[in-house]
N, CA and C of each residue as an Amber inpcrd file, in Angstrom:
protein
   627
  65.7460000  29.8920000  29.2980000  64.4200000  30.4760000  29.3230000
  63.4370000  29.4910000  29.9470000  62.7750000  30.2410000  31.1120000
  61.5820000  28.7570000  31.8660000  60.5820000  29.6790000  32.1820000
  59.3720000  28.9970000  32.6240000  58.0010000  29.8140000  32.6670000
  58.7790000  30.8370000  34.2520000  59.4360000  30.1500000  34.7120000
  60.2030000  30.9840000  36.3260000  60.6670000  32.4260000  36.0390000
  61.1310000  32.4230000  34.6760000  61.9950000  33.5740000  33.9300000
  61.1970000  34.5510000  33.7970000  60.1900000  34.3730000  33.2160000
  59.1690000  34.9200000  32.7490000  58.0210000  35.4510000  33.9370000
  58.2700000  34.5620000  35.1480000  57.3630000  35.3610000  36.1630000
  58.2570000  36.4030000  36.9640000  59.6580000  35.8840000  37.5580000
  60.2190000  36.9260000  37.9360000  60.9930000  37.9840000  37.4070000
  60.7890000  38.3420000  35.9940000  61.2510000  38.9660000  35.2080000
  60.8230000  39.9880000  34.9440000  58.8450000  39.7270000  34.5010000
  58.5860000  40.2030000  33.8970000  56.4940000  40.4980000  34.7730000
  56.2120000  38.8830000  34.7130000  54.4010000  39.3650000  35.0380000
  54.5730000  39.7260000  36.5100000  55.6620000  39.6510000  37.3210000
  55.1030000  40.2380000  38.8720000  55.2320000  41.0420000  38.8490000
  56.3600000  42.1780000  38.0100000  56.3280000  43.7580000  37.6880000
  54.9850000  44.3930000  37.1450000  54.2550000  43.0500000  36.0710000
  52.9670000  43.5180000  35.4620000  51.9170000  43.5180000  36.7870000
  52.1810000  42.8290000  37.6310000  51.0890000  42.3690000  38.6450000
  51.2360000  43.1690000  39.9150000  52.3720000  44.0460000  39.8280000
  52.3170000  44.9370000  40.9540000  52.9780000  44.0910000  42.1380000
  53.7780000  42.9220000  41.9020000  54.4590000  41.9590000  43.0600000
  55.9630000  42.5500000  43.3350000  56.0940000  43.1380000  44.3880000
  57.7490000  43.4810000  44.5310000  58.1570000  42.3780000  45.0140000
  57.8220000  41.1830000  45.5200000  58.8190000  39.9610000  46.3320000
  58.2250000  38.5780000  45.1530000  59.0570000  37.7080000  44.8810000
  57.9770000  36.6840000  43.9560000  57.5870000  35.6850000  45.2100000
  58.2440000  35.9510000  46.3830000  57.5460000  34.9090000  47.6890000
  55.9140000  35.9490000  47.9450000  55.5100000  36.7140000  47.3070000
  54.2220000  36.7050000  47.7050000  53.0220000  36.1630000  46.9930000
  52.2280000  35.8190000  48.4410000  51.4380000  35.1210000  48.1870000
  49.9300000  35.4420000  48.1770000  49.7010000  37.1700000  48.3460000
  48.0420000  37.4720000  48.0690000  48.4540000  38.1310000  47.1980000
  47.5900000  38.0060000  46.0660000  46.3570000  37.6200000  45.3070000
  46.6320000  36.4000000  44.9510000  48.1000000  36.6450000  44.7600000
  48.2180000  35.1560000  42.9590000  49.7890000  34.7570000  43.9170000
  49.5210000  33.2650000  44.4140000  50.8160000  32.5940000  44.8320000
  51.7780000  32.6030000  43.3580000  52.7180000  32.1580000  43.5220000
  53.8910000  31.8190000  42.8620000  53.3040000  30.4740000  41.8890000
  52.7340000  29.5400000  42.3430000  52.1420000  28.6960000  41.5340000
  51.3490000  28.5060000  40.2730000  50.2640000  29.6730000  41.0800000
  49.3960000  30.4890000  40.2810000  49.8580000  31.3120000  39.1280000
  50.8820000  32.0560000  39.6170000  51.5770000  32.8280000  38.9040000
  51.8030000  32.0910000  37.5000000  52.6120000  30.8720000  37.9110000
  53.2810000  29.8090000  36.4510000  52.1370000  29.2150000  35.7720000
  51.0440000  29.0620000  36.5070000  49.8450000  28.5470000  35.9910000
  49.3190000  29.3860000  34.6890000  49.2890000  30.8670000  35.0940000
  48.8670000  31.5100000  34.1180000  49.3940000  31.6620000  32.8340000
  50.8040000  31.5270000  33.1300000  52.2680000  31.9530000  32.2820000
  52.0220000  30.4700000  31.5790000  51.5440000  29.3660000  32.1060000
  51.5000000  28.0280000  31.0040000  50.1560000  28.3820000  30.2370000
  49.3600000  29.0410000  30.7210000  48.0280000  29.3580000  30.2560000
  48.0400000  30.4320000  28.7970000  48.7670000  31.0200000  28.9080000
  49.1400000  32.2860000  28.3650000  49.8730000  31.5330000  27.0120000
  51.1440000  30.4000000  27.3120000  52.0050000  29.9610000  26.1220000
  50.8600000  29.3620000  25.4270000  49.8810000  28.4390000  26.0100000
  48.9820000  27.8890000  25.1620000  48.2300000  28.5900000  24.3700000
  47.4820000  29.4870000  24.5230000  47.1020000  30.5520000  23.8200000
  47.8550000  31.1770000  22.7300000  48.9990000  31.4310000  23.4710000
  49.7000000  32.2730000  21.9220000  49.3990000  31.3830000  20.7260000
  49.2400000  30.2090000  20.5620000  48.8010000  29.7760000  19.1610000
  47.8340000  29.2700000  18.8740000  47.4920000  30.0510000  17.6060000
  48.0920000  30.0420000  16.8260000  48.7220000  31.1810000  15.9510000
  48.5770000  32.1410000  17.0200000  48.8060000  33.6910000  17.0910000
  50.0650000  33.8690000  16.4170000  51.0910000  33.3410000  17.4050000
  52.5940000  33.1850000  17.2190000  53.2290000  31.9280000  17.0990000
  54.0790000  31.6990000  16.7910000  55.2170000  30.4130000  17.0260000
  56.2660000  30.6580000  16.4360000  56.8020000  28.9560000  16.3310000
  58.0960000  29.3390000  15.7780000  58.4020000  28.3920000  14.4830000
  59.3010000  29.1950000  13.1910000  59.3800000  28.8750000  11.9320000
  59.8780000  27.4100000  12.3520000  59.4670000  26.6600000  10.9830000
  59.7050000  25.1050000  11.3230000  59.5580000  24.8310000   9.7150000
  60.5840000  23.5880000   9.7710000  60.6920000  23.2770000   8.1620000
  60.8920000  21.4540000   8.0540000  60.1270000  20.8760000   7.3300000
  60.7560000  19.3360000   7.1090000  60.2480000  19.1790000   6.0300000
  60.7810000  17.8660000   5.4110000  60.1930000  17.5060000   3.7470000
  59.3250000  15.8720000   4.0770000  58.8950000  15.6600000   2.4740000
  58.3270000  14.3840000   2.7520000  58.8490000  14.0350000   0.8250000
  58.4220000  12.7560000   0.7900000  58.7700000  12.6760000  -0.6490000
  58.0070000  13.3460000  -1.6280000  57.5440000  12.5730000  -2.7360000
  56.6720000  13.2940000  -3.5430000  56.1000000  11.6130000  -4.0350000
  54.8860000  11.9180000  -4.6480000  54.2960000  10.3770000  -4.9370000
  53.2710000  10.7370000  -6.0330000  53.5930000   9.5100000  -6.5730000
  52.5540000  10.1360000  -8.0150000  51.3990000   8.8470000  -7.5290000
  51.3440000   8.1560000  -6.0840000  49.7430000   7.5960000  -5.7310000
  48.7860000   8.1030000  -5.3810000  49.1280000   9.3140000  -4.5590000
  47.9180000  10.3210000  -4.3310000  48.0780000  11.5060000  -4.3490000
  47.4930000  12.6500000  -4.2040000  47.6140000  13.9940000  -4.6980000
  47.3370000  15.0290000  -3.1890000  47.4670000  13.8690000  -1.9910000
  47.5150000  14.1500000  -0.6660000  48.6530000  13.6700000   0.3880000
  48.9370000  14.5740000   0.7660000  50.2900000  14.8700000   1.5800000
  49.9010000  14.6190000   2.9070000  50.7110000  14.0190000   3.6020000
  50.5640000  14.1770000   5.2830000  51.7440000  15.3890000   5.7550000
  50.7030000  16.3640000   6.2370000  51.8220000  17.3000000   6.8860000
  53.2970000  16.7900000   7.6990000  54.4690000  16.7830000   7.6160000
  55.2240000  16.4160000   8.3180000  55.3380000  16.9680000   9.6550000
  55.2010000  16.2330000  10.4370000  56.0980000  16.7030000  11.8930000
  57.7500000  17.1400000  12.5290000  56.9730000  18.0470000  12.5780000
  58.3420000  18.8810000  13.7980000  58.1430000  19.1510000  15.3550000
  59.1670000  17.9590000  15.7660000  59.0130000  17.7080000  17.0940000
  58.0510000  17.2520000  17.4760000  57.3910000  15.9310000  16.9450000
  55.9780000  15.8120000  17.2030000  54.9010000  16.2210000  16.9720000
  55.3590000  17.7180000  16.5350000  53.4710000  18.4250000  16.6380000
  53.4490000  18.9120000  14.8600000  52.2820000  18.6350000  14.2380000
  51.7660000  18.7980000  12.6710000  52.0640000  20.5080000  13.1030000
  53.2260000  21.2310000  11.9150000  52.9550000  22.5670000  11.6320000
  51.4090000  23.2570000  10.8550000  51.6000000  24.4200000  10.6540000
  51.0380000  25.0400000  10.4800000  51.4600000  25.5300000   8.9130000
  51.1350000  24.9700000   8.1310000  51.7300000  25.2790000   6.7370000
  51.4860000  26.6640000   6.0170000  52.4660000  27.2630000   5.8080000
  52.4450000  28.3770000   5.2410000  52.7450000  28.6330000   3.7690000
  54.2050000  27.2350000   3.1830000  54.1750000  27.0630000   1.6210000
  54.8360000  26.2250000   1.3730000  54.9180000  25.4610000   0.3750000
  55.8080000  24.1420000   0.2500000  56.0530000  24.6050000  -1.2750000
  57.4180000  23.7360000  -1.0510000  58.7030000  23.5600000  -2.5360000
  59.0090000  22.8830000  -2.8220000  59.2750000  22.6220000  -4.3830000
  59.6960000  21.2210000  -4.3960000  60.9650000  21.4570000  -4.8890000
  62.0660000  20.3800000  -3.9240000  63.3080000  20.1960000  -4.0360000
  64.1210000  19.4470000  -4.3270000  65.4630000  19.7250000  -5.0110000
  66.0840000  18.7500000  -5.4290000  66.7380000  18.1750000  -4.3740000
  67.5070000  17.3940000  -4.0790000  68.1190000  16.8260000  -3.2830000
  69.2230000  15.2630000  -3.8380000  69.3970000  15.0050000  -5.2130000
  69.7290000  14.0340000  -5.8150000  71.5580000  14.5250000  -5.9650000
  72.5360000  13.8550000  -6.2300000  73.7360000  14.3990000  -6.3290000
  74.3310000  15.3100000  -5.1350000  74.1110000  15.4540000  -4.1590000
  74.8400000  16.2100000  -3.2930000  74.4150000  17.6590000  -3.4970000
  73.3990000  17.6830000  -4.2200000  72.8220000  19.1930000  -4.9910000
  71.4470000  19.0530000  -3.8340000  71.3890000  20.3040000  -3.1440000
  70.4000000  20.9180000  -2.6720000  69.5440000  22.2250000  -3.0430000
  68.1480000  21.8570000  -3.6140000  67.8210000  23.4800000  -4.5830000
  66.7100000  23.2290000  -4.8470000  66.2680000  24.4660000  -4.9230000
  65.0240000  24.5870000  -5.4730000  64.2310000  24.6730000  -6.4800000
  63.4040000  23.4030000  -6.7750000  63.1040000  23.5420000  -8.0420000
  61.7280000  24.2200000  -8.8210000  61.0430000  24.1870000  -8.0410000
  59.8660000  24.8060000  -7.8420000  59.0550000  25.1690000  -6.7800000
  57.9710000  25.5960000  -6.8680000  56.9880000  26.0690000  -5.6870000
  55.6210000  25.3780000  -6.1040000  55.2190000  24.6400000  -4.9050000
  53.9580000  24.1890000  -5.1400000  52.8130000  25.3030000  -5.0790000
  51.6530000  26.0940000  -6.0250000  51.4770000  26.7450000  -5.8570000
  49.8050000  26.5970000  -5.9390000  49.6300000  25.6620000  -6.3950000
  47.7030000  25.2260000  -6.3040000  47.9950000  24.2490000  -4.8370000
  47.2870000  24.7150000  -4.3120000  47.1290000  23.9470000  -2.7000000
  46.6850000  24.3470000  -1.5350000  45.4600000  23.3940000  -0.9860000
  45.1300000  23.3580000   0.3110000  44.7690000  22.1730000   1.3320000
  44.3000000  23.0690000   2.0770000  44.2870000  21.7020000   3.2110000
  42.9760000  21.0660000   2.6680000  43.7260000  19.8790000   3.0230000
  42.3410000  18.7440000   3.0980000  41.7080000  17.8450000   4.6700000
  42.6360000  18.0580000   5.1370000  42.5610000  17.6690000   6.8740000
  43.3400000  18.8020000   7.8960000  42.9530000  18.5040000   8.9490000
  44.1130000  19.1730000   9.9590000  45.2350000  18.6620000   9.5510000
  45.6720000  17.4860000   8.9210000  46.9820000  17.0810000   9.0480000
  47.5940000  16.6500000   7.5070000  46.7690000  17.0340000   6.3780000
  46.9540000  16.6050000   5.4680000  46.5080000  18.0540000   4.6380000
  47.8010000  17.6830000   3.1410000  47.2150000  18.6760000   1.8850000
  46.9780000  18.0000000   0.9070000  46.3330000  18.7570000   0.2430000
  45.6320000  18.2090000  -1.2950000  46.6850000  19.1510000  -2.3400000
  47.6590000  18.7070000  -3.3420000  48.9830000  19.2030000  -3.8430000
  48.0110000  19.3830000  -5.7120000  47.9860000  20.1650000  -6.2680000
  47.6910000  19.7780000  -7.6680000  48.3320000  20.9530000  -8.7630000
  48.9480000  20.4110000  -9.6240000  48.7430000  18.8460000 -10.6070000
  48.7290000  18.0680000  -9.5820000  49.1050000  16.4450000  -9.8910000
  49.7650000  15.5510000  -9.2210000  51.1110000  15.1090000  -9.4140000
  52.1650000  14.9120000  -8.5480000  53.6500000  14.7840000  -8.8570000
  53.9540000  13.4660000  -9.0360000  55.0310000  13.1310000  -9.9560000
  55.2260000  12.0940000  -9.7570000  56.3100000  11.7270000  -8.4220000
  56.4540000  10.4560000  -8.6100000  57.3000000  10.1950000  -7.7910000
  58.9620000   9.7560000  -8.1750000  59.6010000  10.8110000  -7.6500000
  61.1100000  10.7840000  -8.1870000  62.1640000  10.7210000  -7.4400000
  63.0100000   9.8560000  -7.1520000  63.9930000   9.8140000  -6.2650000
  64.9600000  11.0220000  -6.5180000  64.9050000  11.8870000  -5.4420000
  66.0800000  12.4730000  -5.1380000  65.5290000  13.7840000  -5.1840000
  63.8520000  14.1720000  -4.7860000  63.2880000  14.7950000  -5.4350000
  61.7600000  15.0810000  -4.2920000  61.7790000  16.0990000  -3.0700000
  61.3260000  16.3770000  -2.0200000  60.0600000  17.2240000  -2.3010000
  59.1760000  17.0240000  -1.2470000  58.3210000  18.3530000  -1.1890000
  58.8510000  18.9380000   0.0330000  59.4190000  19.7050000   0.4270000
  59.6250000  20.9190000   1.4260000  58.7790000  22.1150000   2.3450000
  58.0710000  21.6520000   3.2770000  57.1530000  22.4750000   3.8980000
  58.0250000  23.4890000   4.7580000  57.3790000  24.4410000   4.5350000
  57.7520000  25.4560000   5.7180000  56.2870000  25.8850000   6.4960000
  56.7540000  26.4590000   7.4410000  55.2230000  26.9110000   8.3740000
  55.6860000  27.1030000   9.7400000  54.0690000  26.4200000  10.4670000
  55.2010000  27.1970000  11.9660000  54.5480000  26.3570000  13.0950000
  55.3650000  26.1900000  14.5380000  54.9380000  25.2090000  15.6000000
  54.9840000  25.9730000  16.3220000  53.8300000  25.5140000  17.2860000
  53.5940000  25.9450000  18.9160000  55.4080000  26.0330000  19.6440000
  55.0160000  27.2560000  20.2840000  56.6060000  27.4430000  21.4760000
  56.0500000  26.2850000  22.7130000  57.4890000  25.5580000  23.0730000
  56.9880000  24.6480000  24.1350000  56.4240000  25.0020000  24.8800000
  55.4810000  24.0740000  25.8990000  55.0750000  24.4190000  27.1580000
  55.9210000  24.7820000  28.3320000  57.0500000  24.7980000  28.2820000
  58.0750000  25.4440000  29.2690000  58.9200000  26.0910000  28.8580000
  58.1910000  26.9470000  27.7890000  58.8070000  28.4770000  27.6410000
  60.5330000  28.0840000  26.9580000  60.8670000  26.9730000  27.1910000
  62.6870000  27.4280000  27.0360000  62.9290000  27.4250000  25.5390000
  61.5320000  27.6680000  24.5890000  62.3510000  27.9800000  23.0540000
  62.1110000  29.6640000  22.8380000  61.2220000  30.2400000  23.8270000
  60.7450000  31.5650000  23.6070000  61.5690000  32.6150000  23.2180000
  62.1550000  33.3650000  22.1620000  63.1010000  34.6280000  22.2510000
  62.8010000  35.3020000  23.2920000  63.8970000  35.8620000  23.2680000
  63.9830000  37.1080000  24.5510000  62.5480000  37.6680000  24.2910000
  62.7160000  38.1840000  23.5500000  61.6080000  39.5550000  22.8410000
  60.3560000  39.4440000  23.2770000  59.7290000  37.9450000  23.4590000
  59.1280000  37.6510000  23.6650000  58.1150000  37.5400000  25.2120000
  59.4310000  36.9320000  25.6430000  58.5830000  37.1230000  27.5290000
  58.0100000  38.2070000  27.8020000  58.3500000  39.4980000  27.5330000
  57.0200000  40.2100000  28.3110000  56.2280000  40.2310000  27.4410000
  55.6900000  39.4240000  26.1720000  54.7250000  39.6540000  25.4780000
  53.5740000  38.7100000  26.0000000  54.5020000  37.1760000  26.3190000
  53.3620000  36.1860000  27.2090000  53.5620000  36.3540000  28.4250000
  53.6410000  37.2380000  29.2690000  54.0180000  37.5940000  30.7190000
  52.5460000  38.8790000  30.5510000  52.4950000  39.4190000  29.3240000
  51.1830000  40.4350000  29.2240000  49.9280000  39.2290000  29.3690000
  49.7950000  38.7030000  28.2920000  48.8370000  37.5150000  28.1440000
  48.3940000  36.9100000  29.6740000  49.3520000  36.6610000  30.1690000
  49.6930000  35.8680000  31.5170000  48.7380000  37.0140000  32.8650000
  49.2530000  38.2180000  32.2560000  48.7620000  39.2630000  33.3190000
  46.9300000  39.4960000  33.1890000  46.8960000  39.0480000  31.7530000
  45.4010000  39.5330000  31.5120000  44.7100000  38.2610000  32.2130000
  45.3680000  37.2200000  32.0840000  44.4060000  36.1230000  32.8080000
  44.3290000  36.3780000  34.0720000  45.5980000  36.8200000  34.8710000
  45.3790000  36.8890000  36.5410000  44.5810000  37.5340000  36.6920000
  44.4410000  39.2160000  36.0530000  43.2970000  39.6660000  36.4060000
  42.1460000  39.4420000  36.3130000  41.8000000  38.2020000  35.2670000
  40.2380000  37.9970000  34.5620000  40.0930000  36.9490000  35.8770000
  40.9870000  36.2770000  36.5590000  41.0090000  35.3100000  37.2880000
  40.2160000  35.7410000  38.4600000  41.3830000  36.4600000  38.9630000
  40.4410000  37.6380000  40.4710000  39.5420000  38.6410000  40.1130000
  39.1690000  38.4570000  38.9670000  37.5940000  39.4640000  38.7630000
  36.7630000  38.3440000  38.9820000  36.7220000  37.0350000  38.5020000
  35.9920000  35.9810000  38.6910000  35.7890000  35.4160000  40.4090000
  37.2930000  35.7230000  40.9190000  37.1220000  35.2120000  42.2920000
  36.3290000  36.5750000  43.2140000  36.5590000  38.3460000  42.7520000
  35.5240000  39.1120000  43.0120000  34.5840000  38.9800000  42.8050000
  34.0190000  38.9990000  41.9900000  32.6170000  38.4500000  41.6830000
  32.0440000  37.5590000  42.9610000  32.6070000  36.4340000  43.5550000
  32.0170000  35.1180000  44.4250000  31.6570000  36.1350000  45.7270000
  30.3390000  35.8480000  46.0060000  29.9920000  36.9680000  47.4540000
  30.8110000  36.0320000  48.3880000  30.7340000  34.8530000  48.4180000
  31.4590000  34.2850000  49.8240000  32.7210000  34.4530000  49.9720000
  33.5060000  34.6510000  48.7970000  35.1340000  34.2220000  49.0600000
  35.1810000  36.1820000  49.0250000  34.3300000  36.6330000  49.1500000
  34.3230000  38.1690000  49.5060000  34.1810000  39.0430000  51.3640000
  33.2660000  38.1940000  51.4100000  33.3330000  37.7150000  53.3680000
  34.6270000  37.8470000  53.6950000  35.7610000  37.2120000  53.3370000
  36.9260000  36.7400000  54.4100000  38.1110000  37.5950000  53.3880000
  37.6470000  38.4880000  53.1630000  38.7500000  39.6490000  52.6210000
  39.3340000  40.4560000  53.0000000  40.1780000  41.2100000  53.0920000
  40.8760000  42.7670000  53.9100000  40.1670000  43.5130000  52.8790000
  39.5870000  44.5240000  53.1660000  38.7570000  45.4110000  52.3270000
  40.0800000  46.6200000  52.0210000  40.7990000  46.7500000  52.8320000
  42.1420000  47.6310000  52.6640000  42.7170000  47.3370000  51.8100000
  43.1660000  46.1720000  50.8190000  43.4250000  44.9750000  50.3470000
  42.9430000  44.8000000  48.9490000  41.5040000  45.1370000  48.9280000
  40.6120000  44.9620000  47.7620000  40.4310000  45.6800000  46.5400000
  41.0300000  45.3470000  45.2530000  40.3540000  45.8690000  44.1520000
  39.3250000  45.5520000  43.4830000  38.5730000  47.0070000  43.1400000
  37.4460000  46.1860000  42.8710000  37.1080000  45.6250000  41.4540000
  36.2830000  45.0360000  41.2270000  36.0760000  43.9610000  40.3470000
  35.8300000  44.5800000  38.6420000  35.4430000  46.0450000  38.6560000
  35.4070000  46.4690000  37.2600000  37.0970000  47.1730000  37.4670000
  38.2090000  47.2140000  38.3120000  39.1950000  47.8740000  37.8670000
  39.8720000  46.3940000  37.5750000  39.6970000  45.2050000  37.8880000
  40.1980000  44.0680000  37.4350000  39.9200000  43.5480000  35.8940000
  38.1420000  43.7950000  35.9510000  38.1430000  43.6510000  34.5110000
  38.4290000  44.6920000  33.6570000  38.9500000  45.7470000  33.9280000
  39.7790000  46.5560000  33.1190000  41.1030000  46.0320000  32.6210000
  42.1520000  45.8950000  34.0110000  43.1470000  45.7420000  33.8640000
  43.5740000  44.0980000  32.9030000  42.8420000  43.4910000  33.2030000
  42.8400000  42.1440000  31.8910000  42.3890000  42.8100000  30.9060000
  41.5080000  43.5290000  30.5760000  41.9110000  43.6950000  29.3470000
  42.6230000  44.4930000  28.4770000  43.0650000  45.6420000  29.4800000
  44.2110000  46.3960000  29.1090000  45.5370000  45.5930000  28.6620000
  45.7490000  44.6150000  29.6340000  46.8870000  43.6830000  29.3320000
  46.2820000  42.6680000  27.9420000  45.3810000  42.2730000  27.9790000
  45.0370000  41.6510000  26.8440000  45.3480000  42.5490000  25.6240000
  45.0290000  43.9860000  25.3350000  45.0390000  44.5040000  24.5350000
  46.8900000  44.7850000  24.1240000  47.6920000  44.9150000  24.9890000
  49.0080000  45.1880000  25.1310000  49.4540000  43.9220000  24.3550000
  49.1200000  42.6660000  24.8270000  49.5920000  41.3170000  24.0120000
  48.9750000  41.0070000  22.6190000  47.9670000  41.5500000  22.1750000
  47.6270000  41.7220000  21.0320000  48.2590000  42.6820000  20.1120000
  48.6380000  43.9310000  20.5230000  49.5460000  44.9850000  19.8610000
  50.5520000  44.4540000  19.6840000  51.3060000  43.7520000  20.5420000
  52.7990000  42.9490000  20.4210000  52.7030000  42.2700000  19.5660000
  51.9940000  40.9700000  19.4820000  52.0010000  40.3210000  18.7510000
  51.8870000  40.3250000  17.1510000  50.9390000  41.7680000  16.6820000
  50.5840000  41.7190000  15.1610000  51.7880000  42.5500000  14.4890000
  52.6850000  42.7530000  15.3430000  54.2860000  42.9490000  14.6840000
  55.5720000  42.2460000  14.9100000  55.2540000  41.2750000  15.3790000
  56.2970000  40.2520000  16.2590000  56.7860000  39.4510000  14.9800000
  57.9790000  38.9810000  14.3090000  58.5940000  38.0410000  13.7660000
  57.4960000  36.7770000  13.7180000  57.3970000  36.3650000  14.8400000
  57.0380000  35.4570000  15.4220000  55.0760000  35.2100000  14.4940000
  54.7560000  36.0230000  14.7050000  53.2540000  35.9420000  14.0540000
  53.0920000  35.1390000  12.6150000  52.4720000  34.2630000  13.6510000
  52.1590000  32.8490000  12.0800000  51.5430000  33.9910000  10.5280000
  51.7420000  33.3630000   9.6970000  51.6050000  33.9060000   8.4930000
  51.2450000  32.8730000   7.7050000  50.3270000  33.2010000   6.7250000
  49.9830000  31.7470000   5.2940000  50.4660000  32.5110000   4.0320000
  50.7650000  32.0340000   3.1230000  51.2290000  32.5560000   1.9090000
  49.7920000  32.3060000   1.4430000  49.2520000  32.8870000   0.5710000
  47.8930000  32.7850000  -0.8760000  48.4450000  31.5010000  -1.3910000
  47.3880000  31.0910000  -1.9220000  46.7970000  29.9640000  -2.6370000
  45.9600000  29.9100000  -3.6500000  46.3040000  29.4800000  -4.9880000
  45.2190000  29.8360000  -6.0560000  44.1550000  29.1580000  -5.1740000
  43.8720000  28.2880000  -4.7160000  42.3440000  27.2910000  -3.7840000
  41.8140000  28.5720000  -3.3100000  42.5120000  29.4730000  -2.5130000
  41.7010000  30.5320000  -1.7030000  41.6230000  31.9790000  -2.3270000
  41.9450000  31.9330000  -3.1880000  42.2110000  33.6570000  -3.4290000
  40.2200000  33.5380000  -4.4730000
């Protein structure tokens, strides 16, 4: 899976491109530009499930989110686990808790600290910037996203009276059927998404309810 997959697969069919060597409106470059534009966006919309532990400590009653793959998840609920004896299990659910930083939680009671004896986050991380963790299911959902920007793109470059001068008018759509069509496609990647697996989720929190 590469942002390449995803343009000749899927947004030049959205974009009305029968060859991916063409190059008016939106080069091939452009094309991937949007499609990286588009993955960034999806979050914190969507991603993907992600799980690591940290210990437990009876010095402070604040957690540093663990990293997966580098990047702080998106915490959705943490457990606390056994892990002592070759025994893996669950022993409870942390269930008073919120954030106290972007990168940190505030856990209460306070735990002690016990060997053999985890806090367990689950939650969720950004899909890479080159697309290759994306499910199938997925590409034409950021290939929609992708489509709404090209068009918001060349409504912006319609809009410019000069770069309007040196146009084929045979050629030309005009600038409210562009800002339509972004947001038609915008609206298509929003429908996808609020039923997708993929759609980040938080569990309740006595802190927030």
């Amino acid at each position: 899976m590469t942002v390449a997959t995803i343009r000749t697969g899927h947004l030049n069919k959205f974009l009305g491109i029968a060859a991916d060597g063409e190059t008016v409106p939106w080069p091939s470059a452009d094309r991937d530009s949007y499609i990286a534009d588009a993955l960034n966006q999806t979050w914190p919309d969507i991603g993907k499930r992600a799980t690591a532990t940290v210990a437990t400590s009876q010095a402070s009653d604040i957690y540093t989110i663990p990293l997966v793959g580098g990047v702080t998840m998106r915490v959705s609920r943490i457990e606390i686990e056994q892990t002592a004896g070759g025994v893996l299990g669950k022993v409870d659910r942390a269930i008073d808790w919120r954030y106290y930083s972007d990168t940190q939680v505030r856990i209460a009671p306070m735990l002690a600290t016990i060997s053999g004896v985890n806090l367990r986050f689950f939650g969720w991380v950004p899909f890479l910037a080159d697309a290759s963790d994306i499910p199938l299911r997925l590409e034409p959902v950021v290939a929609m996203r992708a489509a709404a920007i090209a068009y918001g793109a060349a409504a912006g470059q319609q809009g410019n009276y000069r770069r309007q001068q040196g146009l084929d008018e045979s050629r030309v759509t005009d600038y409210q059927t562009l800002v339509g069509l972004s947001a038609y496609w915008e609206r298509r990647y929003f429908e996808q998404i609020q039923k997708d697996p993929a759609s980040v989720s938080y569990a309740p929190r006595r802190a927030r309810r």
